[in-house]
C-alpha positions in Angstrom: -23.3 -15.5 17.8 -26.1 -18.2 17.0 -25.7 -17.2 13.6 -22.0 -18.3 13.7 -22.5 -21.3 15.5 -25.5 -22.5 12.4 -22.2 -21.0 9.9 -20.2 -22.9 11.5 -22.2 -26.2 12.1 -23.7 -26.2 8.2 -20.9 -27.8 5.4 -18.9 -25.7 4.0 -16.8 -25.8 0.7 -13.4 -27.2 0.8 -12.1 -23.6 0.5 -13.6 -22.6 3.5 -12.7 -25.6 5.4 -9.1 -25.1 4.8 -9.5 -21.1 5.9 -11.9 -21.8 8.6 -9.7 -22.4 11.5 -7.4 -19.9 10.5 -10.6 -17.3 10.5 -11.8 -18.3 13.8 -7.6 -18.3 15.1 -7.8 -14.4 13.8 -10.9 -14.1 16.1 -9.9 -15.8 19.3 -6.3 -13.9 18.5 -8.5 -10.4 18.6 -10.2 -10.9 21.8 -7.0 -12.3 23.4 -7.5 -16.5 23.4 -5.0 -17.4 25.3 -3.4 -20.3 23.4 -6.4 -21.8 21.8 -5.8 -20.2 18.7 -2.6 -22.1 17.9 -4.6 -25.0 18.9 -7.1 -24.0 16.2 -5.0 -24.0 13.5 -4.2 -27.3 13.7 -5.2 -29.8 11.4 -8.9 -31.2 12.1 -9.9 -28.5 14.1 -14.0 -29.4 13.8 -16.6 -26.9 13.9 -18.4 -27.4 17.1 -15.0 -27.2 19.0 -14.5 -23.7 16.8 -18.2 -22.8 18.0 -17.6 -23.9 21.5 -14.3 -21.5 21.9 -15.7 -18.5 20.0 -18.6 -18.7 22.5 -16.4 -18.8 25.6 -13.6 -16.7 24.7 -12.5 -13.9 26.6 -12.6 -10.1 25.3 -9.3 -9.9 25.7 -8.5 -8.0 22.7 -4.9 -6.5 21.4 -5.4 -3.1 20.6 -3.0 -2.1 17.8 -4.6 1.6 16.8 -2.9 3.6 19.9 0.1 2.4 20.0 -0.5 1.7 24.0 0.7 -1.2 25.5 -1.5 -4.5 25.2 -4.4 -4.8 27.5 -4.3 -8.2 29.2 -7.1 -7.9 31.9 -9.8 -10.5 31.3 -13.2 -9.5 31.2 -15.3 -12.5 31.4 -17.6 -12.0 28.9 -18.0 -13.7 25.2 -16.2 -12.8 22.1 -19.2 -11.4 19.8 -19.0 -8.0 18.5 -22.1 -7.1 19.7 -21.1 -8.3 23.2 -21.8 -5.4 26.2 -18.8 -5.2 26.8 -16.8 -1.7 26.4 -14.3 -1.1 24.0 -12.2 0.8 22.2 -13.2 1.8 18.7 -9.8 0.5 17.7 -10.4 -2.9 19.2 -14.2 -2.9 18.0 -12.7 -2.1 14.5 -10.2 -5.1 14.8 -12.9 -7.7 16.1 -15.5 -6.6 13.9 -13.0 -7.5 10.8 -11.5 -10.8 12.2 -15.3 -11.5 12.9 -16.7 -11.1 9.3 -13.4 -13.3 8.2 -15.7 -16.4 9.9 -18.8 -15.3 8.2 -16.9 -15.5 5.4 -15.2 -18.2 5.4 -18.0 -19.8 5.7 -20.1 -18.1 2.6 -21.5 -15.5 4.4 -25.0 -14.7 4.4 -27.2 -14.4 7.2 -26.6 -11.9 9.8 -24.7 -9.2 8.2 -21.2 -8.2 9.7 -21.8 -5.5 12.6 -20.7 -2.4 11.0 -17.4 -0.6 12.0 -17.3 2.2 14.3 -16.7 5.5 12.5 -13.4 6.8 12.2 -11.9 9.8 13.0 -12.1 12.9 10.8 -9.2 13.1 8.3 -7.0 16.1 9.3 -4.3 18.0 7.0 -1.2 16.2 7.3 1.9 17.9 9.6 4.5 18.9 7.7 8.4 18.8 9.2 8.7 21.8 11.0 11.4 24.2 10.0 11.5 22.7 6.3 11.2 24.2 2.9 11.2 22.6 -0.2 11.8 24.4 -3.4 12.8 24.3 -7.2 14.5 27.1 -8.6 14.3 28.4 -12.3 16.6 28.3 -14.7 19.6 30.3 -13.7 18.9 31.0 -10.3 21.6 30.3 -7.9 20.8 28.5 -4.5 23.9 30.5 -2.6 22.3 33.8 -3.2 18.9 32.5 -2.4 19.9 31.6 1.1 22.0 34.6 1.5 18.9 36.5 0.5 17.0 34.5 3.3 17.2 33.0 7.1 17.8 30.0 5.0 20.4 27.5 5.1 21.0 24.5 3.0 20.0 20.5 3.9 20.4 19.0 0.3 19.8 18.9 -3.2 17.6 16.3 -5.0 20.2 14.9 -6.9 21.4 17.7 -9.6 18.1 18.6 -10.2 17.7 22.7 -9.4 15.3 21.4 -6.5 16.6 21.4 -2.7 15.3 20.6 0.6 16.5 24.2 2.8 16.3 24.5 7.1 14.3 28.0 8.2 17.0 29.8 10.7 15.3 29.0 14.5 12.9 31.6 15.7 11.5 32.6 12.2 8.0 31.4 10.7 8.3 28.5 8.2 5.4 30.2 6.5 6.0 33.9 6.2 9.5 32.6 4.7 7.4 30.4 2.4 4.9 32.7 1.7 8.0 35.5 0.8 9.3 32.9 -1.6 6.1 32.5 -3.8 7.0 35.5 -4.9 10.5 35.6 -5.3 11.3 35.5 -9.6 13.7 33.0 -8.8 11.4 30.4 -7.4 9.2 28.1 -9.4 8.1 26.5 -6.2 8.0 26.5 -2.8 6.0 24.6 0.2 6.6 22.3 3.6 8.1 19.1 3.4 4.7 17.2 4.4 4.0 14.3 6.1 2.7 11.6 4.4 2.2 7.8 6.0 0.0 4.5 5.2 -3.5 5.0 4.7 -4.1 2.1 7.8 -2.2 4.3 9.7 -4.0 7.5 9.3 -7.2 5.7 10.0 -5.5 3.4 12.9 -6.7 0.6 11.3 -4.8 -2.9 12.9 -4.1 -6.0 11.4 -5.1 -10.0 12.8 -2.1 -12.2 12.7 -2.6 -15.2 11.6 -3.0 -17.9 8.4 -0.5 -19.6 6.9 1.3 -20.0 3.1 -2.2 -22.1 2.3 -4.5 -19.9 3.4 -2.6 -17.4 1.4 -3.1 -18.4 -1.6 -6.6 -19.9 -1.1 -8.0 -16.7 -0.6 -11.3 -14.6 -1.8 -8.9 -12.3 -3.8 -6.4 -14.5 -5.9 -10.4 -16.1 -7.9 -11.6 -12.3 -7.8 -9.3 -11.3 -10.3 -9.1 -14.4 -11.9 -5.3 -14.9 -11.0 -5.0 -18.7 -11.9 -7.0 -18.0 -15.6 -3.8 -14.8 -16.0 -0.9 -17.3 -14.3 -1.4 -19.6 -17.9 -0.3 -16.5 -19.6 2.2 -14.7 -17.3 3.8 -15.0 -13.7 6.0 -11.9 -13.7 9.2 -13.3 -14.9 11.8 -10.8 -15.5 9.7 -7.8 -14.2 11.0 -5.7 -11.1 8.3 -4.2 -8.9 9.7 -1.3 -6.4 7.4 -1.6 -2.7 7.7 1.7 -1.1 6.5 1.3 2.3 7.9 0.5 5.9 10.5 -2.3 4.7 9.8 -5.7 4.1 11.3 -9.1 6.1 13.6 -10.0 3.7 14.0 -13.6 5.5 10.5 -14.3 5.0 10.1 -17.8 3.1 8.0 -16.2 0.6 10.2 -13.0 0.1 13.6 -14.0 0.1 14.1 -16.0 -2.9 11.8 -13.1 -5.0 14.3 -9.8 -4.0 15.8 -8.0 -6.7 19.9 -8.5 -6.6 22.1 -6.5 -8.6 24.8 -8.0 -11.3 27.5 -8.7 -8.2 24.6 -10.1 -6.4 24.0 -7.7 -3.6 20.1 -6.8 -2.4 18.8 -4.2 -4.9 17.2 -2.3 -1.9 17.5 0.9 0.1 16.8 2.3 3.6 15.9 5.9 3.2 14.8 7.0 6.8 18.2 5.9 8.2 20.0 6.2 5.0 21.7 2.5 5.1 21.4 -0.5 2.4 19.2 -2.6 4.6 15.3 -2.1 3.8 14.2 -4.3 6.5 11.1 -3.8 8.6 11.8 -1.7 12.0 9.7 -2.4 14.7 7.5 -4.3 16.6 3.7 -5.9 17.2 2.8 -3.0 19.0 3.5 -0.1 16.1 0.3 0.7 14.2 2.4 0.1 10.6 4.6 -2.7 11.5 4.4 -5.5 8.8 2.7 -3.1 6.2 5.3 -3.2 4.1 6.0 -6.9 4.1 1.9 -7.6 3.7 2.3 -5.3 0.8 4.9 -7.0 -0.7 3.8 -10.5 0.0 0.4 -9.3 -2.2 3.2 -8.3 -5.1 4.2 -11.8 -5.1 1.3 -13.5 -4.5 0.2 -12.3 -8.1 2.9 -12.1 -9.9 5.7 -14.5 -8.0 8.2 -14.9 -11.0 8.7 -10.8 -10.8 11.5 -9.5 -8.6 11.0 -7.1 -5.6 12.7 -3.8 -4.5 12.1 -2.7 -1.4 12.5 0.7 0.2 12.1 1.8 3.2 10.1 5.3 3.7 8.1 4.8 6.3 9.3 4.5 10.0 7.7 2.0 12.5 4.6 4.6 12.8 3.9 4.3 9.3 5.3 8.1 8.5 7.6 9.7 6.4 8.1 12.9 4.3 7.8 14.3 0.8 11.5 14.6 0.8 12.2 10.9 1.4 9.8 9.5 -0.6 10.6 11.2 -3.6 14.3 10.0 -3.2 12.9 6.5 -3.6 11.0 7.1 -6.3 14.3 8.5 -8.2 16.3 5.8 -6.6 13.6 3.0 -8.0 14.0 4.0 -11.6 17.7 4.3 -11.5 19.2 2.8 -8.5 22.8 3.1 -9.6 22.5 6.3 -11.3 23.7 5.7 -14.7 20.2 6.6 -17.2 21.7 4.1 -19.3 21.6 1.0 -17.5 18.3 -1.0 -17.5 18.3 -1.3 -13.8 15.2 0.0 -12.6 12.1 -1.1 -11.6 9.4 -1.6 -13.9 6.6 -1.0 -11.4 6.4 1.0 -8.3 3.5 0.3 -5.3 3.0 3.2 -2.6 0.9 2.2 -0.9 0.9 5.0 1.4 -0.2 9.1 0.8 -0.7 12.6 2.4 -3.5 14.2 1.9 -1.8 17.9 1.0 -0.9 18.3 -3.0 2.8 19.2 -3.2 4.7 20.0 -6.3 7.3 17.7 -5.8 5.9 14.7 -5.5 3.9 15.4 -8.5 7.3 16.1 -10.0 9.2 13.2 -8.6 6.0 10.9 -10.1 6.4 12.6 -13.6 10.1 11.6 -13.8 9.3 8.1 -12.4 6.8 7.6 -15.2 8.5 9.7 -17.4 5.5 11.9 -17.9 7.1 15.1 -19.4 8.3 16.4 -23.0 11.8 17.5 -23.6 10.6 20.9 -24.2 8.7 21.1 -21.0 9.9 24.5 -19.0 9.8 22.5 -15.8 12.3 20.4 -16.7 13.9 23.0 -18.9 17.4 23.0 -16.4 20.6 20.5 -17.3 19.8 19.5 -13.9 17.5 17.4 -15.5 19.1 15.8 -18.4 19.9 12.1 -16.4 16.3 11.7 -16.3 15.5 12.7 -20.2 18.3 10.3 -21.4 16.8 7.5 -19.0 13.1 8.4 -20.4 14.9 8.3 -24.1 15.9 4.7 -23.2 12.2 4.0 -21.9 13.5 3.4 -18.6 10.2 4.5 -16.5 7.9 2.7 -14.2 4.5 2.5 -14.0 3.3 4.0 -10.7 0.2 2.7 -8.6 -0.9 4.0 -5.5 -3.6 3.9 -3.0 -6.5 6.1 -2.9 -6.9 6.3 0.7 -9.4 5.0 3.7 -11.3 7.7 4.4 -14.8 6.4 2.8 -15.0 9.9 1.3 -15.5 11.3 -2.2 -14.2 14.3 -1.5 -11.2 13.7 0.7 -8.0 13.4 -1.9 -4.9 10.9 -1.3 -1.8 12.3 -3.3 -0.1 11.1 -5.2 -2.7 9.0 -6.4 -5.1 12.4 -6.8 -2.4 13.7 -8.6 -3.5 12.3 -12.2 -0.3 11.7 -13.7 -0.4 9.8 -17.0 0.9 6.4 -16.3 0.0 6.0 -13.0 -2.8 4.4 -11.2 -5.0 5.4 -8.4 -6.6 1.9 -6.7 -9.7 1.8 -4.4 -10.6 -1.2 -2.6 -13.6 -3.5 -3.1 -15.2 -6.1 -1.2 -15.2 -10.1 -1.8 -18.9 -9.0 -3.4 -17.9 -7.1 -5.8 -18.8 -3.8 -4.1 -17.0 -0.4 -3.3 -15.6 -1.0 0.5 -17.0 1.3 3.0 -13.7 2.8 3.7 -12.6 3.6 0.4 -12.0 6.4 -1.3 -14.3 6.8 -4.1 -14.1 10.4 -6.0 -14.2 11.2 -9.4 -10.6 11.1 -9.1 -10.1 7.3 -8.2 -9.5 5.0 -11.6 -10.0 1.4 -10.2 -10.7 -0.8 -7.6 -9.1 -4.1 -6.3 -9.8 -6.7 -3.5 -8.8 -4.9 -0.3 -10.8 -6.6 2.4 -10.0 -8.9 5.0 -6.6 -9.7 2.8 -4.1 -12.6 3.7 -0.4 -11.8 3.3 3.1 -12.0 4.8 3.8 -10.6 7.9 7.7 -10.6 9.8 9.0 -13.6 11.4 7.7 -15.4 8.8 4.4 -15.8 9.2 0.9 -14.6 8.0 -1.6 -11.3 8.8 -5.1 -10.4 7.3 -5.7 -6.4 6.5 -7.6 -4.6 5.2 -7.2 -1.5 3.1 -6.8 0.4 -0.1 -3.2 -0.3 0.5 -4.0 -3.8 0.0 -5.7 -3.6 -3.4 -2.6 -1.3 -4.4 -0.2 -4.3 -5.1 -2.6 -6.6 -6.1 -2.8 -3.7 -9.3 1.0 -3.2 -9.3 1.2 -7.6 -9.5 -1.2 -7.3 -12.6 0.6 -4.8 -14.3 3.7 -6.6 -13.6 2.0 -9.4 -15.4 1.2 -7.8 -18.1 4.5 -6.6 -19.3 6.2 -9.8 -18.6 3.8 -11.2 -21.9 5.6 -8.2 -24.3 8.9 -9.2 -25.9 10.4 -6.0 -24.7 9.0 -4.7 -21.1 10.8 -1.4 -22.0 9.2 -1.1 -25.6 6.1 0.5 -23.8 5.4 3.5 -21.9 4.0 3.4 -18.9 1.0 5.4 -19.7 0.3 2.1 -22.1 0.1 -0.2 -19.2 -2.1 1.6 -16.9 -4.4 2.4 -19.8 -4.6 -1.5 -20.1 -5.4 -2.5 -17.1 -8.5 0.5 -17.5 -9.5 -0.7 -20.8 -9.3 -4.5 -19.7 -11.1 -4.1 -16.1 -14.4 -5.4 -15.3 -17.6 -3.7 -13.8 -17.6 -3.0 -10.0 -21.2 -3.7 -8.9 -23.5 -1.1 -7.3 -21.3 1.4 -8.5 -19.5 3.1 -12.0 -15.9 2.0 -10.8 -14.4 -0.7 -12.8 -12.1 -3.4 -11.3 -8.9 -5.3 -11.9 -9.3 -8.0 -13.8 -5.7 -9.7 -13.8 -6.8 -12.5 -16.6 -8.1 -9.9 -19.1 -5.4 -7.2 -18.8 -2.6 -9.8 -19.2 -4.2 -11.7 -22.2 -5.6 -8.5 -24.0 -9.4 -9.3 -23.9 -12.4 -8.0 -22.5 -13.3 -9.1 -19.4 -16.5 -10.8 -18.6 -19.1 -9.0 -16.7 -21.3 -11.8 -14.2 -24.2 -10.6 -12.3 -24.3 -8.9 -9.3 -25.3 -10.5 -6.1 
């Protein structure tokens, strides 16, 4: 804490003296402040007073990793991560973060930030129970299959020879599995898997607070050198497809940058309960809520002249299944089903993963991006034939995904592990220029992005900082909405083209053989400048 207080006390930049109060509101808001926060982020807050109140706050923090209620006891001890004071690693996590957004709002240096507490060990996601997922050759008749099996029928993905199947009650998912693997007619089967938000596997929580300034005054915007790129490109007439918990579509910052179709309804979809509105579901105390609306507001933040389509796969816990997602990722490249109208999106963020391969999603990524020949013996049925004509037109979407938060080089993220030409697996780095701690980082990832302590929307209209890989994710998915916005026909590209740019055009990561976004050299076709490390 004395090292704060010097911070605090010493000038600062006029960056850091707009964000200041807003970091030290994120604090006091961790530890429970009582109102003081709001009175922080008023104008003219000074720093003593900011000293003075992050000295004598309360631990009073909001835990937002169990999904418990609150805890509003006050323990009458100061705010400092190293206090004595027990807590959960959740909290410790959450105060820890808010804590290094002071520091560095205020340049840093000094003390370093008090490390996080580990996290938990990454387990195998769950997978529906009861479900089976499987594509059939070319021929092969679903009716006789489940005739042949305790097998009944849930749905088909679209016309495609691919269908989602309920195991009759009392028989093992995987012995049924396991007996179609080797049935002739079967190119595939596996569970439908789980899959959720990265920050939600690790129960990693958010700070609310900050404000539309703050937003844009951040560490990230000047890391990827977003005003040099904005002289060049802001997105115009580029849709980018967030598939994540929903967004607040009345948010000031949101609503006037959603996608609409010709008759002027919301280009947007609801696919856990299967309705037209994509809004966020929820409430403060869900682990995910506002993910999908920080996500988005990132999107816009880079490229705010591109359009957003939101769909919502994820419910308030941050989970979902392979089923459901790949739905959206059809439903984002065509929305009204006709491969011949340009309706799609351009881009598509998940920022979200399970950590079990599975066939279809790999699948449903390849038709996205339109990864696949017309020969190909996996897409051999007529079931397939809407997405070749829409991949004849060019009508495929670059797809960028998170690598995941598990700190690991060996733990994989899918579909970003999947390596799917033209798409994008994005790892997080710090406002240094390093690799994050919690970031995935194996031979698999491709590049890295700002994805610590990030400021972006959150519902009701206001403002959250987050951390994550799933924060660098659509600050990758804004760039390469950029950069198709500067070509006279978006659709005259593959995808595979744009995500090679923004690889070719990245700079060096330091400390590490990652490159990183680099939003002003991908959108103008140069090479990007390499400055020293720190």
């Amino acid at each position: 804490m004395d090292h704060l207080t010097r911070c605090l006390s010493a000038p600062w930049p006029a960056t850091a003296r707009r964000l200041l109060p807003w970091a030290a509101a994120v604090t006091l808001a961790a530890c429970g402040g009582g109102d003081e926060p709001s009175k922080l982020m008023a104008a003219g807050a000074d720093a003593p007073r900011i000293a003075q109140a992050l000295g004598a706050a309360p631990s009073r923090a909001v835990d937002r990793g169990d999904g418990d209620d609150p805890d509003t006891t006050d323990h009458p001890s100061d705010c400092s991560p190293d206090s004595g004071d027990a807590m959960t690693p959740t909290r410790h996590a959450a105060l820890a973060t808010a804590f290094a957004a002071v520091l560095t709002a205020c340049g840093g240096g000094g003390d370093p930030a008090p490390p996080l507490p580990p996290p938990p060990p990454p387990g195998p996601n769950a997978s529906l129970p009861g479900e089976v997922l499987v594509q059939l050759n070319v021929g092969a008749d679903v009716n006789a299959l489940v005739a042949a099996y305790p097998l009944g029928v849930i749905e088909q993905f679209g016309k495609r020879p691919i269908w989602r199947l309920r195991v009759a009650t009392g028989t093992s998912t995987d012995s049924v599995i396991s007996a179609l693997r080797s049935d002739a007619r079967i190119r595939f089967a596996e569970p439908n898997f789980e899959h959720e938000t990265p920050e939600g596997r690790r129960r990693s929580g958010w700070a609310v607070g900050g404000d539309a300034g703050s937003f844009v005054a951040q560490w990230a915007p000047a890391s990827v050198r977003l005003p040099e790129a904005h002289a060049h490109s802001v997105g115009s007439g580029i849709r980018v497809a967030v598939l994540d918990t929903g967004i607040d579509l009345a948010h000031p910052a949101l609503a006037a940058r959603l996608a609409r179709t010709g008759g002027g309804a919301l280009l947007g979809r609801d696919f856990v309960d299967d309705d037209v509105d994509p809004s966020e579901v929820g409430n403060i105390g869900d682990i995910a809520f506002g993910h999908g609306t920080h996500v988005a507001g990132l999107v816009s933040l880079v490229a705010p002249q591109a359009t957003l389509m939101p769909a919502r796969v994820l419910d308030r816990s941050g989970r979902g299944n392979v089923w459901v997602l790949s739905e959206a990722l059809a439903w984002a490249v065509d929305p009204d089903g006709n491969p011949a109208t340009d309706d799609g999106a351009h881009v598509i963020n998940l920022s979200l993963g399970t950590t079990q391969p599975t066939n279809l999603l790999r699948t449903a990524v390849a038709l996205a991006d339109c990864d696949f020949d017309d020969d190909d013996d996996e897409f051999a049925d007529p079931g397939f034939d809407d997405d070749k004509a829409r991949c004849a037109n060019k009508f495929g979407a670059v797809v960028i995904a998170a690598a995941g938060n598990d700190g690991s080089d060996t733990q994989l993220q899918f579909p970003a592990a999947e390596a799917v030409p033209g798409s994008l697996s994005v790892t997080a780095h710090t406002q240094q220029r390093t690799l994050a701690p919690f970031a995935n980082r194996g031979a698999w990832v491709e590049i890295a992005a700002p994805g610590e302590a990030i400021i972006s929307t959150f519902p009701g209209g206001g403002y959250a900082a987050w951390s994550g890989t799933s924060m660098a994710t659509p600050l990758a998915a804004g760039t390469a909405a950029l950069v198709l916005a500067t070509l006279p026909d978006p659709r005259s590209v593959l995808p595979l083209d744009i995500a090679q740019r923004l690889l070719a055009r990245s700079a060096p990561l330091c400390g590490s053989s990652f490159r990183r976004i680099d939003a002003a050299a991908a959108t103008t076709d140069t090479q990007a400048p390499e400055p020293p490390c720190p």
